[in-house]
SEVO-343756 format. One record per atom (N, C-alpha, C, O): residue in three letters; x negated, y negated, z negated; atom name; residue number from 1. Coordinates in steps of 0.2 Angstrom, whole numbers, plus 5000, padded with zeros to 4 digits. Example, Ala and Ser with C-alpha at 12.3 -4.5 7.8 and 13.67 -1.06 7.14 Angstrom:
BEGIN
{rec "ALA",{4934,5028,4961},"N",1}
{rec "ALA",{4938,5022,4961},"CA",1}
{rec "ALA",{4934,5016,4961},"C",1}
{rec "ALA",{4929,5017,4958},"O",1}
{rec "SER",{4936,5011,4965},"N",2}
{rec "SER",{4932,5005,4964},"CA",2}
{rec "SER",{4936,5000,4961},"C",2}
{rec "SER",{4933,4994,4960},"O",2}
***
This chain:
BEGIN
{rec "UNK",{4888,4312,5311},"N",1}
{rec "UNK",{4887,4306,5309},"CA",1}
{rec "UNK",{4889,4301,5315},"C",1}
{rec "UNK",{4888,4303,5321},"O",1}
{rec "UNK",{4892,4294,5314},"N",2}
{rec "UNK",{4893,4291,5316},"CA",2}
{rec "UNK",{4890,4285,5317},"C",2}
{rec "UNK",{4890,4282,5312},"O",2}
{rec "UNK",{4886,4281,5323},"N",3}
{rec "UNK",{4882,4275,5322},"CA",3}
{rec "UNK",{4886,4269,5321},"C",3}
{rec "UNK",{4890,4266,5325},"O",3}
{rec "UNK",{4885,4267,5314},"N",4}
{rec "UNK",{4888,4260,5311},"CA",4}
{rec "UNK",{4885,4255,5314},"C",4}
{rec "UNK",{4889,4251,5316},"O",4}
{rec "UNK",{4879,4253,5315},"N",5}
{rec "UNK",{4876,4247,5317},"CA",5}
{rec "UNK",{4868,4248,5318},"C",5}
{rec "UNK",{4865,4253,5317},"O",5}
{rec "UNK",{4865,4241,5322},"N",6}
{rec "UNK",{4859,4240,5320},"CA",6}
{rec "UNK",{4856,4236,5318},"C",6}
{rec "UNK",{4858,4231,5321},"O",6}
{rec "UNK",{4852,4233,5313},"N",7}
{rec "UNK",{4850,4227,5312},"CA",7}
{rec "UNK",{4850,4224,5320},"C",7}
{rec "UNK",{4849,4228,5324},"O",7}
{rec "UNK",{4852,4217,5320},"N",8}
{rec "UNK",{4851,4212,5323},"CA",8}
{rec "UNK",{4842,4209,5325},"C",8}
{rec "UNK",{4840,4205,5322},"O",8}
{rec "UNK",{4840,4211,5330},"N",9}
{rec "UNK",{4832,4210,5331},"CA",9}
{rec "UNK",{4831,4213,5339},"C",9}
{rec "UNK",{4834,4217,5342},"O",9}
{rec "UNK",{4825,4207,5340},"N",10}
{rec "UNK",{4825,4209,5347},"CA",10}
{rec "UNK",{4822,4217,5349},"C",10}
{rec "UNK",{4822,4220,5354},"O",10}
{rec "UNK",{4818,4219,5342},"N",11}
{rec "UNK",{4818,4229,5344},"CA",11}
{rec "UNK",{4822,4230,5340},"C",11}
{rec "UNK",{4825,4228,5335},"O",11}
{rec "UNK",{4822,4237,5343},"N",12}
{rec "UNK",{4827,4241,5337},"CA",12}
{rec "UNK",{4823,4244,5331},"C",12}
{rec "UNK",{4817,4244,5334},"O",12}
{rec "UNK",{4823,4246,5325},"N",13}
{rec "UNK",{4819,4247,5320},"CA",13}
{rec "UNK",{4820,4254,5318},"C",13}
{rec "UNK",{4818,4259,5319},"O",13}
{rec "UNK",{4826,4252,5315},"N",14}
{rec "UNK",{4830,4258,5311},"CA",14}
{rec "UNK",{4839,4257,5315},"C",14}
{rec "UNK",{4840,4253,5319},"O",14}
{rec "UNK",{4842,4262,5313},"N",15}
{rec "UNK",{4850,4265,5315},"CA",15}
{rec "UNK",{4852,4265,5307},"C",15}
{rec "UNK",{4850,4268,5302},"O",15}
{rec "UNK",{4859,4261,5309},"N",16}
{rec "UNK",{4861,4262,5301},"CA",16}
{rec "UNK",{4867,4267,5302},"C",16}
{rec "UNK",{4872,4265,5306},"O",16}
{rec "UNK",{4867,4272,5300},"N",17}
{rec "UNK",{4873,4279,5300},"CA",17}
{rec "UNK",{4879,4280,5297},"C",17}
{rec "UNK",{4879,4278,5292},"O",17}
{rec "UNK",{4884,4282,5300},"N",18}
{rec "UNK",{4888,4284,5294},"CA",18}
{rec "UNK",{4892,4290,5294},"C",18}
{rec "UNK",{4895,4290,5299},"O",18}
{rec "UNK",{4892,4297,5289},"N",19}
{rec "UNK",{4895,4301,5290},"CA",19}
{rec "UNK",{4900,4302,5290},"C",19}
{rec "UNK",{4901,4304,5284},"O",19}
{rec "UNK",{4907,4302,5294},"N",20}
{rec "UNK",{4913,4300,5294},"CA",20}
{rec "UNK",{4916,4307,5289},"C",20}
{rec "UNK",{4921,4305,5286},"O",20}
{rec "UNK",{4914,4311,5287},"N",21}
{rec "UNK",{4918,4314,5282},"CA",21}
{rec "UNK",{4919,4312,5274},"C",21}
{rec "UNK",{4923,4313,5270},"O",21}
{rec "UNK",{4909,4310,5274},"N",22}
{rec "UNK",{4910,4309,5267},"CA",22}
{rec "UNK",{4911,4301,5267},"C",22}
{rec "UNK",{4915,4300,5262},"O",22}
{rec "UNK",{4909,4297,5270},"N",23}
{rec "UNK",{4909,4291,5271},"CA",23}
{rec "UNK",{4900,4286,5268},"C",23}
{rec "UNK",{4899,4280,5268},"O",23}
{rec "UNK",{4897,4291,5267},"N",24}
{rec "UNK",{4891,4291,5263},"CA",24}
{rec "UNK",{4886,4286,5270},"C",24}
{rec "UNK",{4886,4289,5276},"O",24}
{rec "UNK",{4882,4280,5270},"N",25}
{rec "UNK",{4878,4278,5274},"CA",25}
{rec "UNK",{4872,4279,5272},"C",25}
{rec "UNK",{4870,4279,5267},"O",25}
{rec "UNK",{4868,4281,5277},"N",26}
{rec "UNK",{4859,4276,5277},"CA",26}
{rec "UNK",{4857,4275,5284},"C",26}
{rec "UNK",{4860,4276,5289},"O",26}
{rec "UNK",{4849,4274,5283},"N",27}
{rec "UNK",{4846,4271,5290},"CA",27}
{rec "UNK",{4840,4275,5292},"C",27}
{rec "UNK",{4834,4275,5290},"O",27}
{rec "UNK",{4842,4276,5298},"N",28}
{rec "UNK",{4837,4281,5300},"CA",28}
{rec "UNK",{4832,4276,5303},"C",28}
{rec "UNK",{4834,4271,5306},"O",28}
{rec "UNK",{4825,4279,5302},"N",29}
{rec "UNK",{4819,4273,5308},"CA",29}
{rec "UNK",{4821,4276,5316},"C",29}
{rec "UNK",{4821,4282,5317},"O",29}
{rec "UNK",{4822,4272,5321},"N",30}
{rec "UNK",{4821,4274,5327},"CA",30}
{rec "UNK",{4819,4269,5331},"C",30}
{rec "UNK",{4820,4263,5329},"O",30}
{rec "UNK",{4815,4269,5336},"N",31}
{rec "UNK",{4813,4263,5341},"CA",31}
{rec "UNK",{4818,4264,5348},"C",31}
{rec "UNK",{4817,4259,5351},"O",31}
{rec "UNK",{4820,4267,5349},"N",32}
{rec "UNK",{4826,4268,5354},"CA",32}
{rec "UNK",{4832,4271,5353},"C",32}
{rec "UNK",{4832,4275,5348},"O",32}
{rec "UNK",{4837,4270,5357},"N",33}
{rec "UNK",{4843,4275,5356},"CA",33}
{rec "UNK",{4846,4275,5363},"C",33}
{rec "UNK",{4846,4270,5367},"O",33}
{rec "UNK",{4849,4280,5363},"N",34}
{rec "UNK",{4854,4282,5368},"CA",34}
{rec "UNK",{4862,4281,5367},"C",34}
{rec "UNK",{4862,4286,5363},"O",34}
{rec "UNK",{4866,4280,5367},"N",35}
{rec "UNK",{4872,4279,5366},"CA",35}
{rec "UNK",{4877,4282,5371},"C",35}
{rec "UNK",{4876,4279,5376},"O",35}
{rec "UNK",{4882,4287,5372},"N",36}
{rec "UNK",{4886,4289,5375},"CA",36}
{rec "UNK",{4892,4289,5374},"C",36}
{rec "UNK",{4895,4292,5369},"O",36}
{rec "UNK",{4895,4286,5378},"N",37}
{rec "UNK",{4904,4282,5375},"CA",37}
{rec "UNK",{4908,4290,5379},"C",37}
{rec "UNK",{4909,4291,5385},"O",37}
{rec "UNK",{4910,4293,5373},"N",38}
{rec "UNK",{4914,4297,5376},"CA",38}
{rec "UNK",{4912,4304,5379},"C",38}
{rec "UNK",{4906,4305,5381},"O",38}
{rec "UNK",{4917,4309,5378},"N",39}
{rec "UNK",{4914,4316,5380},"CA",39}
{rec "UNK",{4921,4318,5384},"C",39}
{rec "UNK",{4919,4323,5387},"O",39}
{rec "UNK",{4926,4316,5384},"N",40}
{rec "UNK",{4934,4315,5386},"CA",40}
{rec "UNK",{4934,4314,5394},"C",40}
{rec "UNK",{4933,4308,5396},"O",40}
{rec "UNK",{4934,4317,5400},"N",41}
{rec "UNK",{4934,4316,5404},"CA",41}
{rec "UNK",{4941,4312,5406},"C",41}
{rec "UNK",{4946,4314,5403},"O",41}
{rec "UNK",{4941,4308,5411},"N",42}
{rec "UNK",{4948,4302,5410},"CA",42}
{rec "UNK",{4951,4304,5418},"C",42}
{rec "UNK",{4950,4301,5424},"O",42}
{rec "UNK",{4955,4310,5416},"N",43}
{rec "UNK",{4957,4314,5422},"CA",43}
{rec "UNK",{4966,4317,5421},"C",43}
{rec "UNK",{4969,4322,5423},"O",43}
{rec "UNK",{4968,4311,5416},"N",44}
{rec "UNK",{4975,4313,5415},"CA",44}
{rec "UNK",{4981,4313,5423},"C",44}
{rec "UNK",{4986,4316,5425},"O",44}
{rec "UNK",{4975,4306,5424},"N",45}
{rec "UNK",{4981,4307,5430},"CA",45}
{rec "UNK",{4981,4308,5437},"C",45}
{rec "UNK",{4983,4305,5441},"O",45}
{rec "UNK",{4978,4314,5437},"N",46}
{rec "UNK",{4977,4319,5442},"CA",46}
{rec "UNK",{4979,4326,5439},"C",46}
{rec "UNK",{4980,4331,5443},"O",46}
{rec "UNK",{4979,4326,5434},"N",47}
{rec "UNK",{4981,4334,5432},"CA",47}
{rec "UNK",{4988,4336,5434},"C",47}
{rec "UNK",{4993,4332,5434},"O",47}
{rec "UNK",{4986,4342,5436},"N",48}
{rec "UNK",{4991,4345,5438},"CA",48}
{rec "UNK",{4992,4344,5446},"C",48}
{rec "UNK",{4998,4347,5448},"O",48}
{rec "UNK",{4988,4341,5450},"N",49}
{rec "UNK",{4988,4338,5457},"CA",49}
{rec "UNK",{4980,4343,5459},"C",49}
{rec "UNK",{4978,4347,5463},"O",49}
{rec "UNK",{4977,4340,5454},"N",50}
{rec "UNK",{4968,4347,5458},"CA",50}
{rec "UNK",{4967,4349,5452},"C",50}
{rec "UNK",{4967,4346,5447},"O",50}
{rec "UNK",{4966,4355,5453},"N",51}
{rec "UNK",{4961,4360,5449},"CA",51}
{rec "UNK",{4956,4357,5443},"C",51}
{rec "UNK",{4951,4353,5445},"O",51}
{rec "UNK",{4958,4359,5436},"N",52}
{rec "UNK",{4955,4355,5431},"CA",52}
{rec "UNK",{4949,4363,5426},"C",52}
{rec "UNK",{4950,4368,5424},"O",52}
{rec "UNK",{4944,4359,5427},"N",53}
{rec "UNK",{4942,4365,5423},"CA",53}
{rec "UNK",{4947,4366,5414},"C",53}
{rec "UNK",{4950,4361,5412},"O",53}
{rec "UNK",{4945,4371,5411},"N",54}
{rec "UNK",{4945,4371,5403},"CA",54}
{rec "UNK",{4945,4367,5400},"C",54}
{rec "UNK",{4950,4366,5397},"O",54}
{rec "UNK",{4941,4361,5400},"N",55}
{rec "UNK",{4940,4355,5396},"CA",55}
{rec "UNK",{4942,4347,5400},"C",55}
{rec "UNK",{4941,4342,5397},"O",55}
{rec "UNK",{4946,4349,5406},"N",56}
{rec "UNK",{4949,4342,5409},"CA",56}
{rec "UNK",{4943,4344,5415},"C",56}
{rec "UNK",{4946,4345,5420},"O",56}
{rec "UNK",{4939,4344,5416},"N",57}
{rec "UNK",{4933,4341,5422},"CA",57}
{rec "UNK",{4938,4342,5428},"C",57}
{rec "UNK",{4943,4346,5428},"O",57}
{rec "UNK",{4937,4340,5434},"N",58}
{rec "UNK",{4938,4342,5442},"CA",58}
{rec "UNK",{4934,4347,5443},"C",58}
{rec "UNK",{4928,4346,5443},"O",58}
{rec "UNK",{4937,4352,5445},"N",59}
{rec "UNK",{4934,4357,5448},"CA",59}
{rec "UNK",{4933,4353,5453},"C",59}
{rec "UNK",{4937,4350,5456},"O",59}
{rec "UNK",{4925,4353,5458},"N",60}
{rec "UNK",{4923,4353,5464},"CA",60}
{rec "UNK",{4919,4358,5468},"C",60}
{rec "UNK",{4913,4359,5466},"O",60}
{rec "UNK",{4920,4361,5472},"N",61}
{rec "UNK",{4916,4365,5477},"CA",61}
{rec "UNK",{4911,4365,5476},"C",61}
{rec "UNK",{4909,4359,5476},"O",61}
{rec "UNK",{4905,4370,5475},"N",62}
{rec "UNK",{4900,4368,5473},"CA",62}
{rec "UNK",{4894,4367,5480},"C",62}
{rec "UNK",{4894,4370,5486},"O",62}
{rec "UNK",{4887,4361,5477},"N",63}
{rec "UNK",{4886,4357,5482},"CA",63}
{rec "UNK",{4890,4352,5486},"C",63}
{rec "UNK",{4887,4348,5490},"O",63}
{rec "UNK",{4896,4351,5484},"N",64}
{rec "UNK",{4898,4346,5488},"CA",64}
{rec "UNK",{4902,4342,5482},"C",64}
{rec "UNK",{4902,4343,5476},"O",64}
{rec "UNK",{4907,4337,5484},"N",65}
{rec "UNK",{4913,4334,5481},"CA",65}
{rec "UNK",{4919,4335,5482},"C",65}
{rec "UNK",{4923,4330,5482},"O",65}
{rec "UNK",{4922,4342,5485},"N",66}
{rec "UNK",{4928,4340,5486},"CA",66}
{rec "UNK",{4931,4345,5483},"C",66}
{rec "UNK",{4928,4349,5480},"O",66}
{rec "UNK",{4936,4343,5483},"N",67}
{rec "UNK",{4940,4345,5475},"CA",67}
{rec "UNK",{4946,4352,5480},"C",67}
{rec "UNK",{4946,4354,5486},"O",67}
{rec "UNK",{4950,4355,5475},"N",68}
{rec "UNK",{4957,4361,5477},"CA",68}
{rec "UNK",{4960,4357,5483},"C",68}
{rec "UNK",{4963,4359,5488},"O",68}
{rec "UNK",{4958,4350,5481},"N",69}
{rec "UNK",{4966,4346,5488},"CA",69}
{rec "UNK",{4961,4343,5496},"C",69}
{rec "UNK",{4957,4338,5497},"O",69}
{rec "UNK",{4962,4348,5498},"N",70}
{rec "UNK",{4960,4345,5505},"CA",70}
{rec "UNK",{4959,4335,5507},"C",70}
{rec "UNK",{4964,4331,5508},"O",70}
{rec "UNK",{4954,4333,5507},"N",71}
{rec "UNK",{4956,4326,5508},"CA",71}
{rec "UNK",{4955,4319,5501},"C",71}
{rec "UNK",{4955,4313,5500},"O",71}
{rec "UNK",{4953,4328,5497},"N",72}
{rec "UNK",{4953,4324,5488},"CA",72}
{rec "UNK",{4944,4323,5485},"C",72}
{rec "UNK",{4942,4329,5485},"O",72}
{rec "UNK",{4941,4320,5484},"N",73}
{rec "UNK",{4933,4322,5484},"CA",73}
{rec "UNK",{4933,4318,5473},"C",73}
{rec "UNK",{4937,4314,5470},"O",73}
{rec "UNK",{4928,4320,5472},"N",74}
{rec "UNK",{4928,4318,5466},"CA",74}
{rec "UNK",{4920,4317,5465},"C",74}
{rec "UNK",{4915,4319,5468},"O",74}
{rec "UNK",{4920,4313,5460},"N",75}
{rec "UNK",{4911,4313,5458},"CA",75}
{rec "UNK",{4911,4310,5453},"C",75}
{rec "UNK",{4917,4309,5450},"O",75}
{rec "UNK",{4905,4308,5449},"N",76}
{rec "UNK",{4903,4307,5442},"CA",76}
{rec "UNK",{4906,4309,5436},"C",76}
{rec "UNK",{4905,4315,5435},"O",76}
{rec "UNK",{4910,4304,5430},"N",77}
{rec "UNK",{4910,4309,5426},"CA",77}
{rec "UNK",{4916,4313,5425},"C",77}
{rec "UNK",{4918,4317,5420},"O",77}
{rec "UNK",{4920,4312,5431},"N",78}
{rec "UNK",{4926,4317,5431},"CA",78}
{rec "UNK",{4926,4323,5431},"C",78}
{rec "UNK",{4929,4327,5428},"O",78}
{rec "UNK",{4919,4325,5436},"N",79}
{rec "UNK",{4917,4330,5439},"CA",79}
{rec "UNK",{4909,4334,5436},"C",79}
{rec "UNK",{4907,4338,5439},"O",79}
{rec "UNK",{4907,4332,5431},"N",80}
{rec "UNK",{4900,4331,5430},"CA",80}
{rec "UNK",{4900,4330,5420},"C",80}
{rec "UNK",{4900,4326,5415},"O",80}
{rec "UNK",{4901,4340,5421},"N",81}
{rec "UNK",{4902,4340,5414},"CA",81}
{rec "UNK",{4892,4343,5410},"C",81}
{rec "UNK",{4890,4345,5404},"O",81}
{rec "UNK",{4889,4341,5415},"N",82}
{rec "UNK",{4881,4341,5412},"CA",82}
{rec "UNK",{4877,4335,5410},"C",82}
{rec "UNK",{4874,4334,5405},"O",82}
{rec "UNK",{4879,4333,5415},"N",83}
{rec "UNK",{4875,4326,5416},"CA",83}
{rec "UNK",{4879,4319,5412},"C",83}
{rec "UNK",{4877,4315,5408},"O",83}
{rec "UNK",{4886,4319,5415},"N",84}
{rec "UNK",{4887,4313,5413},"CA",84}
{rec "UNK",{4886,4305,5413},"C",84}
{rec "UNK",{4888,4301,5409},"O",84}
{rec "UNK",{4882,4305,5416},"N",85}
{rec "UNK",{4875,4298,5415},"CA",85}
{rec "UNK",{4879,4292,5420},"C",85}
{rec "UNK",{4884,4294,5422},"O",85}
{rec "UNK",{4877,4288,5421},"N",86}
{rec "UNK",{4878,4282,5426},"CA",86}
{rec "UNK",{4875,4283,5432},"C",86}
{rec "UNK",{4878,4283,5437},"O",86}
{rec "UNK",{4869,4285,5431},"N",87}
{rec "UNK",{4864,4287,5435},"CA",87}
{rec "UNK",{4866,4292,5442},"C",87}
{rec "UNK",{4865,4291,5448},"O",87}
{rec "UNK",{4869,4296,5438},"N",88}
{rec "UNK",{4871,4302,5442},"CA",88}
{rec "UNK",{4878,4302,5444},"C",88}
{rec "UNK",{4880,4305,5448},"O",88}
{rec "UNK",{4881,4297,5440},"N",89}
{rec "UNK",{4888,4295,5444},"CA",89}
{rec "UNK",{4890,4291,5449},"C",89}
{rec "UNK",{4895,4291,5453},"O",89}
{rec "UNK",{4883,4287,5450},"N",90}
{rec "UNK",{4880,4281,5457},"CA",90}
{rec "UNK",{4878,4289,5461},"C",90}
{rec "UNK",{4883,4289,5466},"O",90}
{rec "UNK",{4876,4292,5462},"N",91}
{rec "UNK",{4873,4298,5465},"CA",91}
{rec "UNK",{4879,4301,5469},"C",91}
{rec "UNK",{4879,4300,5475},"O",91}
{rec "UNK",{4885,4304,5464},"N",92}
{rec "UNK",{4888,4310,5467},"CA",92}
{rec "UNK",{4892,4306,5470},"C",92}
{rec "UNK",{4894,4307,5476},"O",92}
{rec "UNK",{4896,4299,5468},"N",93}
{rec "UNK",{4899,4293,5470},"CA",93}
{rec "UNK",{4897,4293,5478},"C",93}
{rec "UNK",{4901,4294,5482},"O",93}
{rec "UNK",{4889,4290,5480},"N",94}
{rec "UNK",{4888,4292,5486},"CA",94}
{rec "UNK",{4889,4297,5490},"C",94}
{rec "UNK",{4891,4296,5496},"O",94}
{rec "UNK",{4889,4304,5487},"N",95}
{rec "UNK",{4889,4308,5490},"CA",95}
{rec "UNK",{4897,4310,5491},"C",95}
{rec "UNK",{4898,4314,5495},"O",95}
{rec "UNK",{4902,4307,5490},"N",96}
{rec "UNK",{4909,4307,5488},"CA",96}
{rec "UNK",{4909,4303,5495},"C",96}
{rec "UNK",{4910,4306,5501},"O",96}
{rec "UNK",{4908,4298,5495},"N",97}
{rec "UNK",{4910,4294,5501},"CA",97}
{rec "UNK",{4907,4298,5507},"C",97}
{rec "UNK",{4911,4299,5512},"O",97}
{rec "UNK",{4900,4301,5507},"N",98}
{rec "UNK",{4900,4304,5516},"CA",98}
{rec "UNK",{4904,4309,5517},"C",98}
{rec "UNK",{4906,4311,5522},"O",98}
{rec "UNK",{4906,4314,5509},"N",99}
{rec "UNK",{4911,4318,5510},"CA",99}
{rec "UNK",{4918,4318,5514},"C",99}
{rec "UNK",{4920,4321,5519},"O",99}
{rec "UNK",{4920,4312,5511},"N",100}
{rec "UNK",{4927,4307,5513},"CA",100}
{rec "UNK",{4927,4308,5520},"C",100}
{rec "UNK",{4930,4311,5523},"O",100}
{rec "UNK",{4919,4300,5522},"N",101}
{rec "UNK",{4922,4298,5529},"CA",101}
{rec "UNK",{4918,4303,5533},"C",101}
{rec "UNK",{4918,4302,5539},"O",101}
{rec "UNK",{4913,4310,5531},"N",102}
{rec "UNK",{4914,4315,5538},"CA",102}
{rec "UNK",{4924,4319,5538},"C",102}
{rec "UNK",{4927,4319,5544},"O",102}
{rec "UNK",{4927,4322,5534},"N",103}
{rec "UNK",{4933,4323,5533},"CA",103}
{rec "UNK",{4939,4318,5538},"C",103}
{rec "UNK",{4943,4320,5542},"O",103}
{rec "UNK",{4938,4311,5535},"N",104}
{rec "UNK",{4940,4306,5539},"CA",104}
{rec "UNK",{4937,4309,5547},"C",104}
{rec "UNK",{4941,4313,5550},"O",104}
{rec "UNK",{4934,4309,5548},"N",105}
{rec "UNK",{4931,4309,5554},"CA",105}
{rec "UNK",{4932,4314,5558},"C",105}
{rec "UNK",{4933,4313,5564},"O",105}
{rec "UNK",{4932,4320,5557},"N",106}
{rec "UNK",{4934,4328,5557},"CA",106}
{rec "UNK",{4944,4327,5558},"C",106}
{rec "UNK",{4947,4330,5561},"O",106}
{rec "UNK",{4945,4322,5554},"N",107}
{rec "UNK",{4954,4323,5554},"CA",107}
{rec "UNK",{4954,4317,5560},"C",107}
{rec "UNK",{4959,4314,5560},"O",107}
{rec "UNK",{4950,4315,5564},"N",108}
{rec "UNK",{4950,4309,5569},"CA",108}
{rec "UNK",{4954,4302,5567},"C",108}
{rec "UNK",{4959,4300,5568},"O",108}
{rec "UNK",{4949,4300,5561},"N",109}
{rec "UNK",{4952,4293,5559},"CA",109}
{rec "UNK",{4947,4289,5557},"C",109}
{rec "UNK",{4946,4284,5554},"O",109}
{rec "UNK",{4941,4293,5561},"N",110}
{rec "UNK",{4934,4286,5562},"CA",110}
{rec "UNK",{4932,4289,5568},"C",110}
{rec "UNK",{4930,4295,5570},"O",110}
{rec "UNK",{4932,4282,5571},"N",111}
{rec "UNK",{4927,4282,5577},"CA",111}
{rec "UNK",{4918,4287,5576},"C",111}
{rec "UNK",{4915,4287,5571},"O",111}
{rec "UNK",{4917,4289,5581},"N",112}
{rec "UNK",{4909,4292,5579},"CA",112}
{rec "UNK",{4904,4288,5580},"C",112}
{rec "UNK",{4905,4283,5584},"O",112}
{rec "UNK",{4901,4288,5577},"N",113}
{rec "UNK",{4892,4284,5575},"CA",113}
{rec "UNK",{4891,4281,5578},"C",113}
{rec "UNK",{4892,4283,5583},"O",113}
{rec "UNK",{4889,4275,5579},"N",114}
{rec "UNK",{4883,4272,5584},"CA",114}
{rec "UNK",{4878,4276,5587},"C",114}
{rec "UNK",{4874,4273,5591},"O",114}
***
C-alpha cells in the first residue's frame, strides 16, 4: 500500500491508502504516522571507490566511520542500513567529523588541542 493522502486538519484522523497493484483505495483511522522517504541508499557515486555492502550501504569499520579508503569516513543513511532516521544521521555525522579531524591530525594537518 501506498499513502495517497490525508484529510487536511490540524490532527490527523485517518490515512487514505492506495494499493498500487489493484489500484483499490480506503482510509485507515490513525492519529499519527511515520513517513520514510526511501529505502535506496544514494551512494552511486562513490561506488566502486569504498566498499559497498549487497544492498548499496558503505561498509564502515565497526564502531567507528571509516570506510575501505583511508582518509574516507562515512555516516547516516549511506551507512546506516537499521536505523536510517535523521536522528541518528545528526549522531554518526558527529561521530564522522571527530573521526576525520583526529585522522587529520594523526596525518599532521591540525594543529593539537588547546
Amino acid at each position: 500500500l501506498a499513502a495517497a493522502a490525508a484529510e487536511e486538519r490540524s490532527t490527523l484522523t485517518r490515512v487514505r491508502v492506495k494499493n498500487v497493484k489493484t489500484g483499490a483505495t480506503s482510509e485507515i483511522p490513525a492519529s499519527a504516522a511515520f513517513v520514510a522517504i526511501g529505502h535506496d541508499p544514494n551512494t552511486k557515486m562513490v561506488k566502486g571507490q569504498v566498499d559497498l555492502d549487497s544492498n548499496g550501504y558503505i561498509v564502515v569499520k565497526p564502531g567507528s566511520s571509516r570506510t575501505s579508503v583511508e582518509g574516507v569516513f562515512a555516516s547516516g543513511d549511506v551507512a546506516d542500513h537499521v536505523y536510517r532516521q535523521a536522528i541518528t544521521s545528526a549522531g554518526t555525522g558527529a561521530m564522522a567529523a571527530l573521526d576525520a579531524e583526529r585522522w587529520l591530525s594523526e596525518q599532521g594537518f591540525c594543529s593539537p588541542a588547546a
